[in-house]
C-alpha positions in Angstrom: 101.8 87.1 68.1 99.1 88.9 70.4 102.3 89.4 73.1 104.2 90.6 70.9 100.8 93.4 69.1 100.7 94.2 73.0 104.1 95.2 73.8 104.2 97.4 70.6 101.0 99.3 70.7 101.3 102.4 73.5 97.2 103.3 74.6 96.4 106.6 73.4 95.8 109.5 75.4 91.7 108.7 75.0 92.5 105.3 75.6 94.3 106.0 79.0 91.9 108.8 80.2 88.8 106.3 79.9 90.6 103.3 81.8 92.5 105.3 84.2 88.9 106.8 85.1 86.9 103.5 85.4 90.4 102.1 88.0 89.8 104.8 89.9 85.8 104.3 90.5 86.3 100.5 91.0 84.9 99.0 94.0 84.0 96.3 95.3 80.6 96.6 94.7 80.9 97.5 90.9 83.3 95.4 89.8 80.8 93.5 86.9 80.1 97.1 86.0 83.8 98.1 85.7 84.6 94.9 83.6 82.1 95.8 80.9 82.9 99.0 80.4 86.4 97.6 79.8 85.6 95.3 77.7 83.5 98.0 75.6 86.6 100.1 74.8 88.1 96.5 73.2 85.4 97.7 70.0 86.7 101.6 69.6 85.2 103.3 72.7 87.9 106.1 73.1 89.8 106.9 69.9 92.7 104.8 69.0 91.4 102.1 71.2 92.3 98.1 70.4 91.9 95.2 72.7 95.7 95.8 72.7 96.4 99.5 74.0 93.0 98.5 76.5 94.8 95.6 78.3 98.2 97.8 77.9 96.9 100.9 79.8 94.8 98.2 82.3 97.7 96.4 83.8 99.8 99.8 83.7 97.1 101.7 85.8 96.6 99.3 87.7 100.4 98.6 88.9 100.4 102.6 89.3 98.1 101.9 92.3 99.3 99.3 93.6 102.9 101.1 93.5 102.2 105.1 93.5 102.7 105.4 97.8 99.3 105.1 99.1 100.3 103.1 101.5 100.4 98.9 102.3 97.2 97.6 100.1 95.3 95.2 102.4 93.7 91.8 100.4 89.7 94.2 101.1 91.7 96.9 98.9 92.9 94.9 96.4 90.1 92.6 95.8 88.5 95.0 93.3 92.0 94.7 91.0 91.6 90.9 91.0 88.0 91.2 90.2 88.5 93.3 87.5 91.5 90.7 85.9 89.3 87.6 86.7 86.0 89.6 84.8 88.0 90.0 81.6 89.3 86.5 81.7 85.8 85.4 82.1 84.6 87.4 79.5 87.4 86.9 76.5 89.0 84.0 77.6 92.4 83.1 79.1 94.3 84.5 75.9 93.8 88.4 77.5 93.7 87.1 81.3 97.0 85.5 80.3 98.4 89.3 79.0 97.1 91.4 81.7 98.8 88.7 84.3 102.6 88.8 82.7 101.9 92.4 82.8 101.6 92.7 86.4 104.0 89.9 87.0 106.7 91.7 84.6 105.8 94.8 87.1 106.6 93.4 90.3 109.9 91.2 89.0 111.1 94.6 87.9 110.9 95.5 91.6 112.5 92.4 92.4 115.5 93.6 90.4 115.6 96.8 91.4 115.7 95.7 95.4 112.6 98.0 96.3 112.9 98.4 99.7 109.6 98.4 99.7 108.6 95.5 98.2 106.7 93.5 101.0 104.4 96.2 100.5 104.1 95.5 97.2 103.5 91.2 97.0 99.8 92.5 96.8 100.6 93.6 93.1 101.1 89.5 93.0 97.5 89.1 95.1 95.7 90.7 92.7 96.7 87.2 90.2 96.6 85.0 93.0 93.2 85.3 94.5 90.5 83.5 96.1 89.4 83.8 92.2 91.4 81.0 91.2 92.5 83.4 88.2 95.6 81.2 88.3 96.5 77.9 90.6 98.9 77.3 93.2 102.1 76.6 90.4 102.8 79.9 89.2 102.2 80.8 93.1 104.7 78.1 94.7 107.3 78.9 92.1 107.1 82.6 93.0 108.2 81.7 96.3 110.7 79.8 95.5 112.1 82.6 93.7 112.1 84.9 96.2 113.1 83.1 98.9 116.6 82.1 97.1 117.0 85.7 96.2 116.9 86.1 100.6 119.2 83.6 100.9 121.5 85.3 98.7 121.6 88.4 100.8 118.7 90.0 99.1 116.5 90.2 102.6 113.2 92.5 102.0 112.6 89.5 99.2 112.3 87.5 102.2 110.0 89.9 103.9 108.1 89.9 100.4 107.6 86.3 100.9 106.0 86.1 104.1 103.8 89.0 103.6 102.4 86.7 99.9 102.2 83.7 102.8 100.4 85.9 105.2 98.0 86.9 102.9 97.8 83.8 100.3 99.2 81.2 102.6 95.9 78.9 104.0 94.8 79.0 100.2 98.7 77.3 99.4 98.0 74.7 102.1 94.9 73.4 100.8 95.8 73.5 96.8 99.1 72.6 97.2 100.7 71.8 100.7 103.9 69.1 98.9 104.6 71.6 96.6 105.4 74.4 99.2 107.0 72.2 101.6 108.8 71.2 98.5 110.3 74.7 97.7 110.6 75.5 101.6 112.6 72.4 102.3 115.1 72.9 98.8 115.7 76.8 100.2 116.5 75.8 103.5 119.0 73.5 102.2 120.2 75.6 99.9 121.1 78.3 102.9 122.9 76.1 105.2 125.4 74.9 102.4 126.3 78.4 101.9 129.7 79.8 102.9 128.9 83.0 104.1 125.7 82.3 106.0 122.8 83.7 105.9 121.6 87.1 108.3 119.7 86.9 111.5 116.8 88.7 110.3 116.7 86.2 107.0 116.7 83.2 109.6 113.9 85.3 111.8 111.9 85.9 109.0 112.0 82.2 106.9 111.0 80.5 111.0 108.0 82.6 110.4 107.4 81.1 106.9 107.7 77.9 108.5 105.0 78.7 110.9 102.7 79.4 108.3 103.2 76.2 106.1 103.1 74.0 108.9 100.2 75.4 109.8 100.3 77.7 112.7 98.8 80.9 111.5 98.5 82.6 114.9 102.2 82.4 115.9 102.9 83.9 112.7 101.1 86.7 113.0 99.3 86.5 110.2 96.8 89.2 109.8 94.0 88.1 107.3 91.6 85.4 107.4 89.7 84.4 104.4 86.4 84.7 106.7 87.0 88.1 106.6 86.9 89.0 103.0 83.8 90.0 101.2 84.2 86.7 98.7 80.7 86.4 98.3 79.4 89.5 97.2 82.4 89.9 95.1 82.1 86.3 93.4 78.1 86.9 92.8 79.0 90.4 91.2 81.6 88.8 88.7 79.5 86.1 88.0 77.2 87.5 86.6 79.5 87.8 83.6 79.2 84.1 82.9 76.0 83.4 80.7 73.1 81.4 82.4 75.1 81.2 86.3 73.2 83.8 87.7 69.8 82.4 86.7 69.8 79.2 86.5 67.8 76.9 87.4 70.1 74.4 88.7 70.7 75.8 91.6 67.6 76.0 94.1 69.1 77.7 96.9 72.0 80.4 97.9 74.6 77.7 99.3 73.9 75.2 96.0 74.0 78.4 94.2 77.4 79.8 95.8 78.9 76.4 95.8 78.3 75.9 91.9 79.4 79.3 91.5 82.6 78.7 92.4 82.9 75.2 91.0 82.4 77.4 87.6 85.2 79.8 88.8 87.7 76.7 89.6 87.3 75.1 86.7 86.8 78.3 83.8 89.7 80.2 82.2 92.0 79.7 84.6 96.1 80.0 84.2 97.3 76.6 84.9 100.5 75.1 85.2 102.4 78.0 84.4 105.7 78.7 86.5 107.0 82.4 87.4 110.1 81.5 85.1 108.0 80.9 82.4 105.4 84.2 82.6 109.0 86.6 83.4 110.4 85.3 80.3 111.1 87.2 77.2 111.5 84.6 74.9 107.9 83.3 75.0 106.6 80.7 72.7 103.4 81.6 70.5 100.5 80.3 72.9 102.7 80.5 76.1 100.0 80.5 78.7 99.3 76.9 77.4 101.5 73.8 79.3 102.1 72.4 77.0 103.8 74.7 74.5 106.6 74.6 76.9 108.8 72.0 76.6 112.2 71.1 78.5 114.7 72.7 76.4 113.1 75.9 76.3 112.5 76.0 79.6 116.0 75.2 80.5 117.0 78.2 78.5 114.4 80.2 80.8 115.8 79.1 83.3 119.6 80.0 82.8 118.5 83.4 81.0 117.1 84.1 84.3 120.0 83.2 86.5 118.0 80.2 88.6 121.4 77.8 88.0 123.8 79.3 89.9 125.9 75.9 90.4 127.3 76.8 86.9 129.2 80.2 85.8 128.8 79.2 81.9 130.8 75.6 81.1 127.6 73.8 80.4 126.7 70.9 78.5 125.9 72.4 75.3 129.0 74.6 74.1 127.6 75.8 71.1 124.2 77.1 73.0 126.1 79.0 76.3 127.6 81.6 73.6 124.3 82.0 72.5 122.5 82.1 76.1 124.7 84.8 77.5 125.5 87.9 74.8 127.9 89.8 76.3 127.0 92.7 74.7 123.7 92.8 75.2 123.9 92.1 78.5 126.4 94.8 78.9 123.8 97.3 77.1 120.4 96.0 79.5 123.0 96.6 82.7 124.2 100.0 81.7 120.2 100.6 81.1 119.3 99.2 84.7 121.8 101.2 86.4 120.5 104.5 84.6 117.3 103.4 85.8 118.6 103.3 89.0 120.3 106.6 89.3 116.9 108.2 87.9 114.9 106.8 90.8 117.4 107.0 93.7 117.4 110.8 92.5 113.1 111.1 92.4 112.9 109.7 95.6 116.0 111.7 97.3 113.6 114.7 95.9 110.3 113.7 97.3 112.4 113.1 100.6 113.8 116.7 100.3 110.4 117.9 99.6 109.3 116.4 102.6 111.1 117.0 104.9 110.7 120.7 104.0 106.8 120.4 104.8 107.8 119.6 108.8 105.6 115.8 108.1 106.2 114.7 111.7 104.5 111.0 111.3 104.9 108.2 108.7 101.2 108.6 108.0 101.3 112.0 107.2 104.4 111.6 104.8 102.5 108.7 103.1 99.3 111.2 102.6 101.9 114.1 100.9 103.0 111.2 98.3 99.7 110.5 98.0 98.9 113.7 96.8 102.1 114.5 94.8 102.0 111.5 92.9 98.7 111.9 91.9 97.9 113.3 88.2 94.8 115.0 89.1 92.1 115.4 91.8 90.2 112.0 91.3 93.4 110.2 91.4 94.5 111.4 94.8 91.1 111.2 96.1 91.2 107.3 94.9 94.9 107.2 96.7 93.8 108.5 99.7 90.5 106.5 100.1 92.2 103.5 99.7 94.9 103.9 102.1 92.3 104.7 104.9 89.1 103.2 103.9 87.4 103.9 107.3 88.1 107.4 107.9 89.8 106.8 110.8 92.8 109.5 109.9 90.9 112.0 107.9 91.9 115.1 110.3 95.2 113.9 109.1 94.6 113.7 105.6 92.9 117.7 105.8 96.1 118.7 107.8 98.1 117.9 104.9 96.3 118.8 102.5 95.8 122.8 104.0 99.6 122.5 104.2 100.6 122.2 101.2 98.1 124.7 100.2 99.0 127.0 102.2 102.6 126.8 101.7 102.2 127.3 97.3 103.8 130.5 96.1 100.3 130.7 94.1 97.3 129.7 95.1 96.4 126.1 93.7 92.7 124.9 93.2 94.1 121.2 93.1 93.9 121.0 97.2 90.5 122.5 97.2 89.2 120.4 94.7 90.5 117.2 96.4 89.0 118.4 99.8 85.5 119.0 97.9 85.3 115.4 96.8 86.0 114.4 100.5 83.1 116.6 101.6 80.8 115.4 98.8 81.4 111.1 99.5 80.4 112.2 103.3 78.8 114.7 105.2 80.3 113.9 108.3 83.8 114.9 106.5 82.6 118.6 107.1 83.5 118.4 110.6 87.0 117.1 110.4 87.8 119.6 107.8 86.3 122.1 110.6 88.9 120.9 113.2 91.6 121.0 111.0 91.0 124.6 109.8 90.8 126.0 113.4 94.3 124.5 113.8 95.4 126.3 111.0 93.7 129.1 112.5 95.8 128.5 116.3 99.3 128.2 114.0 99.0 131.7 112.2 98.4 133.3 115.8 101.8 132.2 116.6 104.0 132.0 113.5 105.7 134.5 111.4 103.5 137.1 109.0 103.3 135.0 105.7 101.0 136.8 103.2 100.8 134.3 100.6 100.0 131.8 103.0 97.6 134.1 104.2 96.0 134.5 100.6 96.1 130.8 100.0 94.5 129.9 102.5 91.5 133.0 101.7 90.8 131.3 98.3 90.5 128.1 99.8 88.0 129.0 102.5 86.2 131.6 100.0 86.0 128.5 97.2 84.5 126.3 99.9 81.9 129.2 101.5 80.9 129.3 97.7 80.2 125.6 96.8 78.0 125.5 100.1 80.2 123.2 101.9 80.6 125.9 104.9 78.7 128.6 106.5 80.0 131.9 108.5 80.2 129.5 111.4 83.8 127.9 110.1 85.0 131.2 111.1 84.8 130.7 115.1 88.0 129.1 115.0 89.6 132.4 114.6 88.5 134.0 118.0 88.5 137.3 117.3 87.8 138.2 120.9 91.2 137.4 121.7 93.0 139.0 118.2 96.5 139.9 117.7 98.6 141.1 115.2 98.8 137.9 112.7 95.5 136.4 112.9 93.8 140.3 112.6 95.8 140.7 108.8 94.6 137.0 108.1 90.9 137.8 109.1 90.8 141.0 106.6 92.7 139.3 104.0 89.9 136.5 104.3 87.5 139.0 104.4 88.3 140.5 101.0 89.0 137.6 99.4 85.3 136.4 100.4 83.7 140.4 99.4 85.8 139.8 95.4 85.6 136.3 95.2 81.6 135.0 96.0 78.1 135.6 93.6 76.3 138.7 95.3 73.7 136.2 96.4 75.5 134.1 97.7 77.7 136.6 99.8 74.3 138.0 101.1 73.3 134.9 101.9 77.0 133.8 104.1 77.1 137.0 106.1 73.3 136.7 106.2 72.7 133.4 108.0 70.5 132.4 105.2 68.8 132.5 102.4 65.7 134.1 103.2 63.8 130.2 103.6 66.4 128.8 106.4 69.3 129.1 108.5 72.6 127.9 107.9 73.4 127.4 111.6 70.1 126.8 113.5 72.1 125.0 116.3 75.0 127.7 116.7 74.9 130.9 117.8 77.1 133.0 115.7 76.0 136.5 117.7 79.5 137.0 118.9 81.3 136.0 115.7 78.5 139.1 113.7 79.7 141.6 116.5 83.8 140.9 116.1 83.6 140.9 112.2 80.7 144.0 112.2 83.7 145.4 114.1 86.1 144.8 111.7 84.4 145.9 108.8 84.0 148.9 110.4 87.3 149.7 111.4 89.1 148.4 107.7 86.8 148.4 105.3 84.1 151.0 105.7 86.7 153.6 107.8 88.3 155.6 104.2 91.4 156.1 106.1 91.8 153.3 107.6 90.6 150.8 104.3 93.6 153.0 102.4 96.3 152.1 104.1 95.9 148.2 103.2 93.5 147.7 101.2 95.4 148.9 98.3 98.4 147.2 99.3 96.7 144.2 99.0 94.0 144.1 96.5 95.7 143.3 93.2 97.3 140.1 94.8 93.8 139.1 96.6 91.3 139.8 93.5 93.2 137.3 91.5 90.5 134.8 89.4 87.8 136.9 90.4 85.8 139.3 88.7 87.7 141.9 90.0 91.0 140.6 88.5 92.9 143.7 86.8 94.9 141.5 85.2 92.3 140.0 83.3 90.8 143.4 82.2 94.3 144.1 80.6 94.5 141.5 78.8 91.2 141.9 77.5 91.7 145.3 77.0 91.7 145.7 73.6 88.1 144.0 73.1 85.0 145.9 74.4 85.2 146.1 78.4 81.6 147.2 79.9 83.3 148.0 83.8 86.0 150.6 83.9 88.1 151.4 87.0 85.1 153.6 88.4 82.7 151.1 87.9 84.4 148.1 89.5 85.2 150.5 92.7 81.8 151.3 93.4 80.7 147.5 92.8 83.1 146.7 95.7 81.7 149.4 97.6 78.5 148.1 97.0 79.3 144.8 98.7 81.2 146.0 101.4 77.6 148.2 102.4 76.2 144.6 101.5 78.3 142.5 104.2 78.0 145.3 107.2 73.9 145.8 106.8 73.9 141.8 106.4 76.2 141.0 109.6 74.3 143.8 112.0 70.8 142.4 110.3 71.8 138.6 109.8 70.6 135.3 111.5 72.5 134.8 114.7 
């Protein structure tokens, strides 16, 4: 009955706003934290929230990440996800463990179906259930490799490559639970693909010798890339355990490695999924208390079993001729594959388009398409933020990350905050973010010197620096990348279209204190000297802005497109034309005025 409640009820738009934000904040580190506020939305914390529409919008979020394009999730990245599942088991018990699990299980067999091509990068989706957690044991894990290996031996090869990337990840935790259990399934698919007609493909042979490697034992030669040493288990499993009553302080345990080992005798032996095959938690025809062995018994799970097309010995003349009619409704079936190949056709054609829209952004490197699906799959700026960060955890590509990011910007037919917001919550995690942001603007800077005149480019790129010069993440320093010593035509429009954007756009205070050097206590740039930067734009304001003739031939050209969202918006004052407007025409010219006379006494009198 509760299955069936959470199929039905759809999370609200509350409900989804308040779990997609606490996914997106989840870390290793906060994981108990994360689980409680979870399990606070079970009593009515967002409107329209049930435990139902909760565990709904969890597993949906959290397959979202695990499947939006951010890249192959390593076991460090996904350990929060299995943290969070094994937190609300411990909490409320294996009934809503049990839901969130055939959710994310439902997810990834839907993948299976669809032949993802990517879908060795997506076994983790199954690593989030299967953990060092023991949020389920080694039969629901065996029998999932069963199932995709016979789908490889039937031609179906990136199941295959699914399968060794589970074993590469989960595969020393297989051989200690259950070692006769994989040889078992190994040993009845390698049977299985040497009676068949057709054969079986090289690469299918190349990749099951590799699966052998690993169940037999020898890791290294299978180039298996995570060790269990490796993984932060122990902070994680102290963090979650602190959900379970009494662990945390008790008194049983006098030291850390009496503590840590009773720890996870609690975690082996509480909650967990047992016994439970994939068959079974992919089925649709469920009994009451599924997740429980022993509700399952052999005739049911024969019909699983043929619903799900395991016997393929047999095209439909079973035993029990009254029962196939009922197994196999031709209808129905004809309905769900008319459904599935819709399905199809709808995402062959949304990723043909993000391929088009790709390839029209000149992405020369597999990382820097994964960051630009990153960033268009997103919904908003957290969520591409939390995409990003966990695809490069370390850092180590940021300059790449920034390039694609100002691209996109800069190519918008209207400027979009979204980029600028995302880069602001780079800068704000870490300082040292400022700098590769630095780098990646000056090579911005080096492009527009030798492309084509592109205005809105040009613009886009002015609210971006202007919006950043306001929040304080960058001085009048960032502008040495645009070596004004050596101008030419492209790069001298760009510097006065950046010029005015900065005059409409920032706070008089705060545009005193960016072409001052300072806010009248300290320097912005103590360790740089910006004397030669202060002479080449004192030179420019000169020449455009404060020179009448000069200023009219582009400046009015120019403004109404610059000065939009600012203060100096006309649009804006036509719309609100009707209501009373204190600055006129008149008054709005002889503000600007006023700041351009601001800008040249602070660049001739600033900090250098």
């Amino acid at each position: 009955m509760f299955r069936r409640e959470v199929h039905a009820q759809a999370p609200s738009a509350a409900v989804d706003e308040a779990v997609r934000r606490i996914t997106n904040k989840l870390t290793i580190c906060n994981v108990a934290d994360m689980t409680r506020e979870v399990s606070d939305l079970f009593g009515g914390g967002a409107e329209g929230a049930s435990r139902a529409a909760v565990l709904h919008s969890v597993a949906q979020h959290i397959n979202c990440i695990c499947l939006l394009g951010a890249g192959n999730l390593t076991p460090i990245v996904s350990l929060p996800f299995a943290g969070l599942v094994r937190g609300l088991q411990l909490l409320h018990g294996t009934v809503v463990g049990a839901e969130i699990i055939e959710k994310l299980c439902t997810g990834l067999q839907d993948l299976v179906n669809r032949v993802m091509s990517l879908l060795h990068q997506m076994v983790h989706c199954f690593w989030l259930i299967f953990t060092f957690l023991n949020s389920v044991d080694a039969t629901l894990a065996s029998s999932f490799l069963g199932c995709v290996l016979e789908m490889g031996a039937n031609g179906i090869v990136c199941a295959a490559a699914s399968a060794l990337t589970f074993l590469r990840v989960c595969g020393e935790k297989l051989r200690k639970e259950a070692p006769t259990q994989v040889e078992r399934v190994l040993n009845d698919v390698v049977k299985r693909s040497n009676t068949q007609l057709n054969g079986v493909s090289d690469r299918y042979t190349a990749l099951l010798s590799f699966i052998r490697e690993i169940v037999s034992g020898r890791t290294h030669s299978a180039r298996r890339n995570y060790e269990e040493e490796d993984l932060p288990l122990d902070s994680l499993l102290s963090d979650i355990g602190s959900l379970i009553p009494g662990v945390s302080g008790g008194s049983s345990c006098s030291g850390p490695l009496k503590g840590k080992r009773a720890l996870l005798r609690i975690m082996s032996t509480t909650n967990v999924l047992s016994g439970v095959t994939w068959l079974q938690v992919i089925s649709e025809h469920k009994p009451p208390r599924w997740y429980v062995p022993g509700s399952w018994n052999d005739h049911e799970f024969e019909a699983v079993g043929n619903l799900r097309g395991v016997d393929h010995t047999e095209s439909g003349e079973g035993s029990a001729g009254d029962d196939s009619s009922s197994c196999r409704p031709s209808d129905a079936t004809s309905v769900e594959e008319l459904d599935e190949a819709v399905q199809k056709m709808k995402e062959i054609r949304r990723v043909r388009q993000q391929e088009k829209v790709a390839a029209g952004q000149r992405l020369n490197t597999e990382n820097k398409r994964e960051i630009f699906q990153c960033i268009m799959n997103a919904s908003d700026d957290l969520e591409a933020f939390t995409l990003l960060m966990h695809r490069d955890q370390s850092l180590s590509r940021l300059h790449d990350t920034f390039t694609v990011l100002l691209q996109c910007c800069y190519q918008e037919k209207v400027y979009n905050p979204y980029y600028t917001q995302v880069i602001q919550r780079f800068c704000g995690a870490k300082t040292s973010c400022k700098n590769a942001l630095q780098f990646a603007i000056w090579d911005v800077f080096k492009a527009i010197r030798v492309e084509a005149v592109d205005v809105m480019g040009y613009v886009n790129l002015s609210c971006l620096l202007a919006q950043l010069m306001q929040e304080g993440v960058f001085a009048l320093g960032v502008l040495r990348g645009l070596d004004l010593e050596n101008t030419n035509r492209t790069i001298g429009l760009f510097t006065r279209i950046l010029i005015l954007r900065v005059i409409l756009q920032l706070p008089p205070a705060r545009l005193t204190e960016v072409f001052f050097g300072g806010d009248g206590l300290c320097a912005h740039d103590l360790r740089i000297d910006t004397s030669v930067l202060r002479e080449n734009l004192t030179r420019v304001v000169e020449e455009y802005f404060v020179n009448e003739s000069e200023a009219g031939k582009w400046i009015p050209h120019f403004y109404d497109v610059v000065a939009v969202g600012t203060t100096f918006d006309t649009r804006t004052r036509n719309v609100n034309s009707n209501k009373d407007c204190l600055t006129d025409d008149e008054t709005l010219l002889q503000l600007f005025l006023r700041r351009i006379r601001v800008v040249l006494k602070a660049l001739k009198g600033g900090i250098s």
